[in-house]
N, CA, C and O atoms as CSV, one atom per row, in Angstrom:
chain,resi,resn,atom,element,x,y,z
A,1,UNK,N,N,-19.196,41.795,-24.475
A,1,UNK,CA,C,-20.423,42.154,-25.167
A,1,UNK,C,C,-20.405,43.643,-25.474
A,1,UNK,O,O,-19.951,44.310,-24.545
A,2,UNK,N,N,-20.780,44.319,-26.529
A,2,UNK,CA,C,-21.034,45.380,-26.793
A,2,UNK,C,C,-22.620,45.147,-26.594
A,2,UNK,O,O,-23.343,44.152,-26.650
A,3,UNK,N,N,-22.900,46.975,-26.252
A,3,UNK,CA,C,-24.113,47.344,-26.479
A,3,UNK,C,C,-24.054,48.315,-27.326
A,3,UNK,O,O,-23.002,48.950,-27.401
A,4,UNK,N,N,-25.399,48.727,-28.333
A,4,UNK,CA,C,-25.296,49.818,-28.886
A,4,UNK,C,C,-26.602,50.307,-28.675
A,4,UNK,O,O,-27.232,49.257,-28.796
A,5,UNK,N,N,-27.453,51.190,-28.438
A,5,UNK,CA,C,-28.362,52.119,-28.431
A,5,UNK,C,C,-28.712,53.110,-29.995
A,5,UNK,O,O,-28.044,53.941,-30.611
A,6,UNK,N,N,-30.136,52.496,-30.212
A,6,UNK,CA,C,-29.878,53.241,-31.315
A,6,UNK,C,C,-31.585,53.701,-31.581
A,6,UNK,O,O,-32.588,53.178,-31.095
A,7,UNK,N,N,-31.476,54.898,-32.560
A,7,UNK,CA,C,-32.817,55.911,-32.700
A,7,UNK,C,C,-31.868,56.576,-34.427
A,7,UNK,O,O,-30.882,57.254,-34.717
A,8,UNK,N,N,-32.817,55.929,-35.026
A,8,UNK,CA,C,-32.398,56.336,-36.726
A,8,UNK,C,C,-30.608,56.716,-36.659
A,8,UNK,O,O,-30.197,57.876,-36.627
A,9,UNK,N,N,-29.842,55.688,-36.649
A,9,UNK,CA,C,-28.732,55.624,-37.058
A,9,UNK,C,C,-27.812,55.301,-38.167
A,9,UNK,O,O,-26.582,55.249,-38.138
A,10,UNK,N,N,-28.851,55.034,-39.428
A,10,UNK,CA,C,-28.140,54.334,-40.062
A,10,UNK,C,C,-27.207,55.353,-40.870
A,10,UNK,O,O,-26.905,54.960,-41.997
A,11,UNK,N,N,-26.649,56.725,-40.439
A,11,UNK,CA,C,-25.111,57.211,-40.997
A,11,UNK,C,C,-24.175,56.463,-40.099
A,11,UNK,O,O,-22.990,56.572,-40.414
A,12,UNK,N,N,-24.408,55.818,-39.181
A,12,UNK,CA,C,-23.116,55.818,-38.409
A,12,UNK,C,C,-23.085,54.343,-37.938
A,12,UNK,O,O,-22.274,53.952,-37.099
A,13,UNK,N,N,-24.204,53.378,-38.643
A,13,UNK,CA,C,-24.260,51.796,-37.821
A,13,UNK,C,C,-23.474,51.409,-38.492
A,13,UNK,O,O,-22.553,50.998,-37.786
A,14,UNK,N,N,-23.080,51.172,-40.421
A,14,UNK,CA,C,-22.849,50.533,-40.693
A,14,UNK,C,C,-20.568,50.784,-40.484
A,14,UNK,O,O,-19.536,50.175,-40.767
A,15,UNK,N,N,-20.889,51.705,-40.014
A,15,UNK,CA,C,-19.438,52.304,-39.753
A,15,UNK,C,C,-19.068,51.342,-38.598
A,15,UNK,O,O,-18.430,50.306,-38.785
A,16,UNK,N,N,-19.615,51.854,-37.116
A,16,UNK,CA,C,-19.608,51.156,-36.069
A,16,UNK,C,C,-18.956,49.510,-36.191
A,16,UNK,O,O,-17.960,48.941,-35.744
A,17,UNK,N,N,-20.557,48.979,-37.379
A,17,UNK,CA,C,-20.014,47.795,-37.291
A,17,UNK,C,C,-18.770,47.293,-37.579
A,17,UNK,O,O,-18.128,46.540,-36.847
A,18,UNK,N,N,-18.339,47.836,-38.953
A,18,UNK,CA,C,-17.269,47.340,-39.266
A,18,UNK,C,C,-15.869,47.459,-39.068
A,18,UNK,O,O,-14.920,46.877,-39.594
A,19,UNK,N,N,-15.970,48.646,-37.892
A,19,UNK,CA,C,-14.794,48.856,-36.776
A,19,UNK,C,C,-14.911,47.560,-35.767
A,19,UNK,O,O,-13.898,46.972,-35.391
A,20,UNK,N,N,-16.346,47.132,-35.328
A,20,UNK,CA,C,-16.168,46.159,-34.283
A,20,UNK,C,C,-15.206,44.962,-35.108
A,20,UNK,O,O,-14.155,44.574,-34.598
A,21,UNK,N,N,-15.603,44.526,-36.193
A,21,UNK,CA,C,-15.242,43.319,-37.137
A,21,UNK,C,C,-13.855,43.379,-37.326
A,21,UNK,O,O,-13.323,42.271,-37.384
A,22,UNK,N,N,-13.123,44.335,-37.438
A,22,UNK,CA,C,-11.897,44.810,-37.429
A,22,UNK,C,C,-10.768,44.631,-36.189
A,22,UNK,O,O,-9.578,44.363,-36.358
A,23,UNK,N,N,-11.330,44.810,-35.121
A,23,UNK,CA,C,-10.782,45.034,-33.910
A,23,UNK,C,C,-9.885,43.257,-33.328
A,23,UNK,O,O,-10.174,42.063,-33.250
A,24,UNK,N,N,-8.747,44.160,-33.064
A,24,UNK,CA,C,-7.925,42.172,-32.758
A,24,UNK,C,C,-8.687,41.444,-31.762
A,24,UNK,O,O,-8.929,40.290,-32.117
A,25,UNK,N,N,-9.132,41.762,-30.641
A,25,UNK,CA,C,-10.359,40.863,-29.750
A,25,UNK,C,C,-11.397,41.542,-30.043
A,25,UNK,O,O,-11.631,42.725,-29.793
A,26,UNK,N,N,-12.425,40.286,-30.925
A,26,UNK,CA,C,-13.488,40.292,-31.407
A,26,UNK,C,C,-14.847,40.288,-30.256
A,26,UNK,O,O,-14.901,39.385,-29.421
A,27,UNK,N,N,-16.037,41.500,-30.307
A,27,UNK,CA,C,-16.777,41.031,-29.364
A,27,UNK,C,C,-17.778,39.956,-28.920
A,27,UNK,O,O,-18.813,39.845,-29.576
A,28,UNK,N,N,-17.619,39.359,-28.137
A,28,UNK,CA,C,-18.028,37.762,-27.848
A,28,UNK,C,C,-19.662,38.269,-28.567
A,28,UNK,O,O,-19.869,37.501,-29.507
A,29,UNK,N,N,-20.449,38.946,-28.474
A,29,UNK,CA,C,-21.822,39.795,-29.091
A,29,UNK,C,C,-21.815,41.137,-29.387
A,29,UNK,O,O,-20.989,41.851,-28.819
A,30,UNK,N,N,-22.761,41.709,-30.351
A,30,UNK,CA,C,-23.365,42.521,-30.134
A,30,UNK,C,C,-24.577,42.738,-30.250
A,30,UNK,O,O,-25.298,42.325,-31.158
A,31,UNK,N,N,-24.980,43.603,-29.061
A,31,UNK,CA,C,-26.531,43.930,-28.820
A,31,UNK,C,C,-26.774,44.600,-29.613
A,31,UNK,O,O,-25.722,44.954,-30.145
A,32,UNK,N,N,-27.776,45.127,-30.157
A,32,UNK,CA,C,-28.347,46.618,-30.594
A,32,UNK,C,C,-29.882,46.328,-30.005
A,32,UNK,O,O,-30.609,45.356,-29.802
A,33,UNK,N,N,-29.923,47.946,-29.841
A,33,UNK,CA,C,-31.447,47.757,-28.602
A,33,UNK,C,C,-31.750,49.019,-29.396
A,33,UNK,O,O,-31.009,49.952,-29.086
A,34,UNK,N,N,-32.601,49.278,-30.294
A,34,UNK,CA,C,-33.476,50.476,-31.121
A,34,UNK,C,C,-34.628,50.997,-30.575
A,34,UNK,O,O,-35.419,50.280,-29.961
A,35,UNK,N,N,-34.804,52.226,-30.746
A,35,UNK,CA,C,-36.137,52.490,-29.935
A,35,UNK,C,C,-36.399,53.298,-30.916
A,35,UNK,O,O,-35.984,54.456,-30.957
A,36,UNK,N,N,-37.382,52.553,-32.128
A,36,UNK,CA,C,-38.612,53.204,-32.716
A,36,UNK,C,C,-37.797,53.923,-34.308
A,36,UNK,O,O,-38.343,54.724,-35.067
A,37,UNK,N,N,-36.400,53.346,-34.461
A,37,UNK,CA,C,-36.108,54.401,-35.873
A,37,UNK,C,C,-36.629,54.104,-37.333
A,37,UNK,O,O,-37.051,53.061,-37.833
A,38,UNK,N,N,-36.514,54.949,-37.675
A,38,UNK,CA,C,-38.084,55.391,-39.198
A,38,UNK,C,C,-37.143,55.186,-40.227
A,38,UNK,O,O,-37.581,55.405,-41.356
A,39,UNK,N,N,-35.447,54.665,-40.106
A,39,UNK,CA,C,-34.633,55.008,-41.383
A,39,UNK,C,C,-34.525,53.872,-41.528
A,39,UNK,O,O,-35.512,53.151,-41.384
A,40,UNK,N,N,-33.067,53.262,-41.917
A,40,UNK,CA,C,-32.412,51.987,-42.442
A,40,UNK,C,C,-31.760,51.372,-41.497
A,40,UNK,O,O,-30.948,50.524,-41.868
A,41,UNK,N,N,-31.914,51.603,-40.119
A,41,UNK,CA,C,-30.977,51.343,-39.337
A,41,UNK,C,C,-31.630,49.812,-38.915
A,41,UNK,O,O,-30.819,48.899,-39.070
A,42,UNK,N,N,-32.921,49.419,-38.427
A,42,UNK,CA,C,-33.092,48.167,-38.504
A,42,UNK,C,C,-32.576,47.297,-39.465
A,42,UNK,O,O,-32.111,46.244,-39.030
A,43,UNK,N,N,-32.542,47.535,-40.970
A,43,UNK,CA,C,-32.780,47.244,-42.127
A,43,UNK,C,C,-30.693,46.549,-41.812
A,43,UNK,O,O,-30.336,45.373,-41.736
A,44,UNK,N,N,-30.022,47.500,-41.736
A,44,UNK,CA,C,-28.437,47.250,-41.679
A,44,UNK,C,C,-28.061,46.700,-40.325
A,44,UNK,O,O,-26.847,46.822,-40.162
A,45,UNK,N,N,-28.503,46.287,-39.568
A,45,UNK,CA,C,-28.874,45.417,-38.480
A,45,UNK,C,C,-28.920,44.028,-38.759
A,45,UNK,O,O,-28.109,43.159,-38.437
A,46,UNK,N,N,-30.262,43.910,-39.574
A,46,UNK,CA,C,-30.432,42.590,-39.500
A,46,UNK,C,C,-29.412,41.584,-40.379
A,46,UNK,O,O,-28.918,40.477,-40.165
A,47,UNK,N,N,-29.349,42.729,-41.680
A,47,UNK,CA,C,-27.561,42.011,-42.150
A,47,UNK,C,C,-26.935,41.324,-42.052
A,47,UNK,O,O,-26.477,40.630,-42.959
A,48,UNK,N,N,-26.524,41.233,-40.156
A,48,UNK,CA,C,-25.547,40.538,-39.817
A,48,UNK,C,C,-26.233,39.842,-39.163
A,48,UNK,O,O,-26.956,40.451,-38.375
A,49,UNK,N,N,-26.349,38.171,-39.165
A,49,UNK,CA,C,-27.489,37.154,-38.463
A,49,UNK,C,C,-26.599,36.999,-36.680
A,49,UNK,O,O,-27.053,36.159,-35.903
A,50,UNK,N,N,-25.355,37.896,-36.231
A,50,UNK,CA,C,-24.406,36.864,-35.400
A,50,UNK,C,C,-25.128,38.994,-34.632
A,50,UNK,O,O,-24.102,39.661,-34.768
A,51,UNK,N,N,-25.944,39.706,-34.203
A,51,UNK,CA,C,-26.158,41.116,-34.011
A,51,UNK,C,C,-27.621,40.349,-33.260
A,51,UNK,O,O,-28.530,39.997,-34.012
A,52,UNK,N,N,-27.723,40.169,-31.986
A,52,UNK,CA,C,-28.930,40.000,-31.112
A,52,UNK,C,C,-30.017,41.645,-31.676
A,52,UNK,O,O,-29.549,42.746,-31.389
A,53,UNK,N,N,-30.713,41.601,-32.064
A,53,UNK,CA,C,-31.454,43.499,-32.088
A,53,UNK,C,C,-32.885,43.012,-31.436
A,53,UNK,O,O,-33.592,42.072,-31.801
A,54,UNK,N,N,-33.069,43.843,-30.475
A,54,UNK,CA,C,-34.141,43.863,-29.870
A,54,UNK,C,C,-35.066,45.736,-29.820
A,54,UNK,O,O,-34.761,46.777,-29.238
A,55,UNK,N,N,-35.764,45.510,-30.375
A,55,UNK,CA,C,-36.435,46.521,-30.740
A,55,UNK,C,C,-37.545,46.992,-29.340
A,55,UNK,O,O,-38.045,46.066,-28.702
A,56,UNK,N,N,-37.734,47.837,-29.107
A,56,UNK,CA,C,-38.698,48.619,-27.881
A,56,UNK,C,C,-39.336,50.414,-28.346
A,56,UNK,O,O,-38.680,51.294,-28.904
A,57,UNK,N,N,-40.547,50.471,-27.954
A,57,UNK,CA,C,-41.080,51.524,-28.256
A,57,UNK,C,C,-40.044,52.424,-28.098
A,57,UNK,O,O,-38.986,52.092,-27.565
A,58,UNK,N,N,-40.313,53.812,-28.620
A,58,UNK,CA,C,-39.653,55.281,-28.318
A,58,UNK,C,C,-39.790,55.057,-26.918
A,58,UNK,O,O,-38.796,54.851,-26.223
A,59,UNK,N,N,-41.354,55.087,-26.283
A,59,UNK,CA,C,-41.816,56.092,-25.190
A,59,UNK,C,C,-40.704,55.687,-24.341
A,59,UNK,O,O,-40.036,56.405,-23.597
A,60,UNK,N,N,-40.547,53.844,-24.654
A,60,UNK,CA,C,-39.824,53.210,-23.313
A,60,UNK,C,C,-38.732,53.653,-23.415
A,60,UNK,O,O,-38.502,53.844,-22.221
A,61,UNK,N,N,-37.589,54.071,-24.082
A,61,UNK,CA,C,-36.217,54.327,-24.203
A,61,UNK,C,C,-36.296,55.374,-22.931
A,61,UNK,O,O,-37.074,56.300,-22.699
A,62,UNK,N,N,-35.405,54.958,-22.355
A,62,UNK,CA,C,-34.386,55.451,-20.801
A,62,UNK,C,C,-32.801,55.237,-20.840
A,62,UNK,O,O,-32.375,54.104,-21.064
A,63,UNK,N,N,-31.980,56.224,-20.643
A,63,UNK,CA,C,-30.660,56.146,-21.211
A,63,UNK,C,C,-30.404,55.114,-20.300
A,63,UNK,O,O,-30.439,54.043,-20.905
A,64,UNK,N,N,-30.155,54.963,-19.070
A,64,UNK,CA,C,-30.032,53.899,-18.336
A,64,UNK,C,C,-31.209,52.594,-17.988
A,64,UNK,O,O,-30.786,51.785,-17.162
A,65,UNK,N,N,-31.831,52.472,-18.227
A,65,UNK,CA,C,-33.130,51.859,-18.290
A,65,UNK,C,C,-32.719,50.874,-19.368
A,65,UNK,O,O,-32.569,49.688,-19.072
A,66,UNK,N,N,-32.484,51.416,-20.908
A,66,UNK,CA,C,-32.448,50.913,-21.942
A,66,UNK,C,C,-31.007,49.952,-22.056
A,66,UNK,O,O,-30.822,48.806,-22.465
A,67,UNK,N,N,-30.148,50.932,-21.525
A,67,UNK,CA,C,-28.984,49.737,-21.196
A,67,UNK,C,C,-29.019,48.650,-20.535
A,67,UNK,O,O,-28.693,47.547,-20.973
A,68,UNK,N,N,-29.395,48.882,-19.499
A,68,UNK,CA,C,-29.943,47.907,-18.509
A,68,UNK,C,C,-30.992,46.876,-18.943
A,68,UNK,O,O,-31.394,45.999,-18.178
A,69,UNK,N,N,-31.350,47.000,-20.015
A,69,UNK,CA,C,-32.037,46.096,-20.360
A,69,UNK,C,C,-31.859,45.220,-21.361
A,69,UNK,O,O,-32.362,44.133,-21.644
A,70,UNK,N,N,-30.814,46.105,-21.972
A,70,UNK,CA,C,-29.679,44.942,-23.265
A,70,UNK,C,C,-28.823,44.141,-22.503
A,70,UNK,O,O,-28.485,42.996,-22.804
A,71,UNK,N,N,-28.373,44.953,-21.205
A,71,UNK,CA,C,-27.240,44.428,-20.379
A,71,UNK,C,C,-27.495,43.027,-19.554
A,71,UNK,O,O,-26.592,42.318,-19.111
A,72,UNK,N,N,-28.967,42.759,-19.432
A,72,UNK,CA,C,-29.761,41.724,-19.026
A,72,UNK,C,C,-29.336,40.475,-19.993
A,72,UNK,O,O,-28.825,39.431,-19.587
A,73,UNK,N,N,-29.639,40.779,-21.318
A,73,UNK,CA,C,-29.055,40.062,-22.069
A,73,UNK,C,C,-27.624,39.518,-22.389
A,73,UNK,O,O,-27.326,38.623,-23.180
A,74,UNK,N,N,-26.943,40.143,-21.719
A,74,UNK,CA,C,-25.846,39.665,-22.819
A,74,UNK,C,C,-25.246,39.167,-21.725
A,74,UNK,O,O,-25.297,39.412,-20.520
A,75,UNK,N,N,-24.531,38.238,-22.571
A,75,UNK,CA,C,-23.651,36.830,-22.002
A,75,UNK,C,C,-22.093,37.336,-22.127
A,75,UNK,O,O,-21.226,36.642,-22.657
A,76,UNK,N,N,-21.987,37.910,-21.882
A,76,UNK,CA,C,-20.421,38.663,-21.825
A,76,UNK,C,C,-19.982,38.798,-20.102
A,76,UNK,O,O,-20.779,39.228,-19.268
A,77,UNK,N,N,-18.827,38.427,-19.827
A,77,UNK,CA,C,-18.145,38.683,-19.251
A,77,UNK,C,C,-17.806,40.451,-18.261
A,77,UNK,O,O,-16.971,41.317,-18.518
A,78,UNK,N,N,-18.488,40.414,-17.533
A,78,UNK,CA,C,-18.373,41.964,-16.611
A,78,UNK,C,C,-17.458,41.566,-16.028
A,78,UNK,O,O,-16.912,42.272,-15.180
């Protein structure tokens, strides 16, 4: 599983993604967990229907908190 963390990213999501898509072992998911961005970055997200995005206020974003809470989710292999 990938996670990604994101706050108005969209110079660098649609890049990201298409390095993951590329890569010879493909990731079984990816998360994206946004907290609150004002640009296109939801917008290039939803794009891809196979991208879990779970959206949460600013206030709540915690660098570890916020992982930990995508990491809840995902069905990947630790």
């Amino acid at each position: 599983s990938v996670i990604i963390p994101t706050l108005n990213a969209e110079k660098y999501l649609k890049k990201i993604l298409n390095v993951l898509e590329t890569q010879t072992k493909l990731p079984e998911e990816v998360i994206i967990i946004d907290s609150g961005s004002e640009d296109e970055t939801l917008k290039i997200a939803k794009r891809n229907k196979k991208i879990k995005l779970l959206s949460i206020p600013k206030s709540q974003f915690d660098h570890g908190g916020t992982r930990t809470k995508a990491a809840k989710l995902a069905k990947g292999d630790i």
